[in-house]
N, C-alpha and C positions, 0 to 999 in steps of 0.2 A: 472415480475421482481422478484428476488428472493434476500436475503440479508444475508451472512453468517459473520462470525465471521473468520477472518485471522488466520490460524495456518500454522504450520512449511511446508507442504502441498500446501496451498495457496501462499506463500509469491511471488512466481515465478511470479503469476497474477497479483498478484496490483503492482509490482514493476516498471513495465513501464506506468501505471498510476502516481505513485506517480513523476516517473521521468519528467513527461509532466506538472504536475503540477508546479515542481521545474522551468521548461525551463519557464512559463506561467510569473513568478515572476520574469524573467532575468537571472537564472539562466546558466551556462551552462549543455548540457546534460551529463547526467553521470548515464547510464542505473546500471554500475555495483556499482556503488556507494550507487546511491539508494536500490539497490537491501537488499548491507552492512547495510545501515541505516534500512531499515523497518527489516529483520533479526535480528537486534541487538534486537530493540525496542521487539520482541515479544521474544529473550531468556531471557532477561531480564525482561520482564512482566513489562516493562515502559509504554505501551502504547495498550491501544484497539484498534482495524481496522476492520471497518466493510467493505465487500468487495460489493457490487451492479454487478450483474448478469444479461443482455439483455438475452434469453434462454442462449446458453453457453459461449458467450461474456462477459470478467468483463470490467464496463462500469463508474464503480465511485466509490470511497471511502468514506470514513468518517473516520479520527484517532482522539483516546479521548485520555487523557493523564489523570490519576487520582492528584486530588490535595490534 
């Protein structure tokens, strides 16, 4: 497993994770939504995301937010 740090690059990846996560909580799907949200969070440097890599599968996240 390998675990990198989400840049402009990645966002594409964890975006349909983050969206499965949102559907997991009720939400509805909304791939390009998410996609908007986690893009915003890293032009704005709101938010760290670490991305989780099966060989070249991303397979889970992690978002920090500084407080």
């Amino acid at each position: 497993m390998k675990i990198c740090t989400v840049t402009q690059q990645t966002v594409k990846a964890v975006a349909p994770l983050f969206n499965a996560y949102r559907e997991f909580y009720g939400q509805p799907s909304d791939a390009k939504g998410a996609e908007q949200f986690i893009q915003q969070r890293i032009d704005n440097k709101e938010s760290i995301i670490f991305l989780a890599y099966q060989g070249e599968e991303a397979v889970g996240f992690a978002q920090l937010y500084p407080m």
